[in-house]
C-alpha positions as CSV (number, residue, x, y, z in Angstrom):
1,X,0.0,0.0,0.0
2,X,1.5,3.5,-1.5
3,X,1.9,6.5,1.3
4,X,-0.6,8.1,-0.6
5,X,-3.8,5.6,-0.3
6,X,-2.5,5.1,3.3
7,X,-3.1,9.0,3.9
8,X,-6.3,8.9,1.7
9,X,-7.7,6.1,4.2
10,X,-6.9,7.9,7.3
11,X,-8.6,10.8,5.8
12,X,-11.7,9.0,5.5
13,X,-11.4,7.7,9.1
14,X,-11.1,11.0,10.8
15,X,-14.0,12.2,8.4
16,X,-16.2,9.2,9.7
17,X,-14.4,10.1,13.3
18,X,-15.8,13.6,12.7
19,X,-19.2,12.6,11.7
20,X,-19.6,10.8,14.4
21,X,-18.6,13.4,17.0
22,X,-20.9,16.1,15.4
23,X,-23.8,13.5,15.5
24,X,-23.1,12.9,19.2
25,X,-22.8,16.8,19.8
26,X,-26.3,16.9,18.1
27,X,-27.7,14.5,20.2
28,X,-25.9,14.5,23.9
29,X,-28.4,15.1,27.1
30,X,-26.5,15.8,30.5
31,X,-29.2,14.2,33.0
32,X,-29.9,16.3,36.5
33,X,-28.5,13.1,38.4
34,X,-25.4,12.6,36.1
35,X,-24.7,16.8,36.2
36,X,-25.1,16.5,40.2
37,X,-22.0,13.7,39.9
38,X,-20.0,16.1,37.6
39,X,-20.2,19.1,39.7
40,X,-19.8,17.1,42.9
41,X,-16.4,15.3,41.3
42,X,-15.4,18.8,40.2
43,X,-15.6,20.4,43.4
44,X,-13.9,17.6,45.1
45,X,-10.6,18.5,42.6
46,X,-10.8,21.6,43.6
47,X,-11.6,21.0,47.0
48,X,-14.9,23.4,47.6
49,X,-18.2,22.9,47.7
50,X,-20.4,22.0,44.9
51,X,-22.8,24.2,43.4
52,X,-25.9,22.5,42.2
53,X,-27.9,25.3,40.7
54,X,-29.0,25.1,37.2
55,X,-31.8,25.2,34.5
56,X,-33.2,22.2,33.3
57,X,-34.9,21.7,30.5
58,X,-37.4,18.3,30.0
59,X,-35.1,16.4,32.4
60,X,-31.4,17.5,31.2
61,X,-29.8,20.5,32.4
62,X,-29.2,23.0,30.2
63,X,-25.7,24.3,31.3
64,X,-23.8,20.6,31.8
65,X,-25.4,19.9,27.9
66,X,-23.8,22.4,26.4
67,X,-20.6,21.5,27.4
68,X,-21.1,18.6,26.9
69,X,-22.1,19.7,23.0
70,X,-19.6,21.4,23.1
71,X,-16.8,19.1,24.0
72,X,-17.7,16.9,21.0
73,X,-18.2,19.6,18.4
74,X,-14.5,20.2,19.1
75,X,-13.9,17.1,18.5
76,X,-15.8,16.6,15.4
77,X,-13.9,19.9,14.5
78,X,-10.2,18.4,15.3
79,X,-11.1,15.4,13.3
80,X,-12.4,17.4,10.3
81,X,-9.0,19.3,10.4
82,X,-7.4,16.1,10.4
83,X,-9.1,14.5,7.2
84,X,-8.5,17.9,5.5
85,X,-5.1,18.2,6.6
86,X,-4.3,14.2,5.5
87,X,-6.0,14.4,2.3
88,X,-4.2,17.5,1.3
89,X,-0.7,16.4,1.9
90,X,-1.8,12.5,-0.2
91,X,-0.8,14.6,-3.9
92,X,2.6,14.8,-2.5
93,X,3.1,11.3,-2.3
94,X,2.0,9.7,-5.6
């Protein structure tokens, strides 16, 4: 297998890597028990006391989901980079 094809294949990878992250980010819910265990393991790092207020919104909270959206539409944003940045430098090695 030629450098090239090997690039061209991880390129596709971290483009199905990045789908994948960008459907998760789409469809991630932070629950009000799971955000209690966040905040409560955060605090502990930091050694203060938790703050439990938030918004919620049909059972998730608002606040922990967006991070959480956020978190993966970086990574669906890394691994589009990635695929870009692999499938540009395949030419080079023909």
């Amino acid at each position: 297998m030629t450098i090239s094809l090997t690039l061209q294949l991880c390129s596709v990878a971290a483009a199905a890597l990045s789908a994948s992250a960008w459907f998760r980010s789409a469809s991630v819910k932070i629950g009000h028990d799971e955000m209690m265990r966040i905040r409560k393991r955060r605090a502990e790092k930091k050694i203060e006391t938790p703050n439990y207020a938030g918004a919620s919104l049909d059972g998730w909270d608002m606040s922990e989901t967006f991070a959480a959206q956020s978190r993966w539409n970086m990574y669906g944003a890394g691994f589009a980079g990635l695929s870009v940045l692999l499938q540009s430098l395949a030419p080079f090695f023909f």
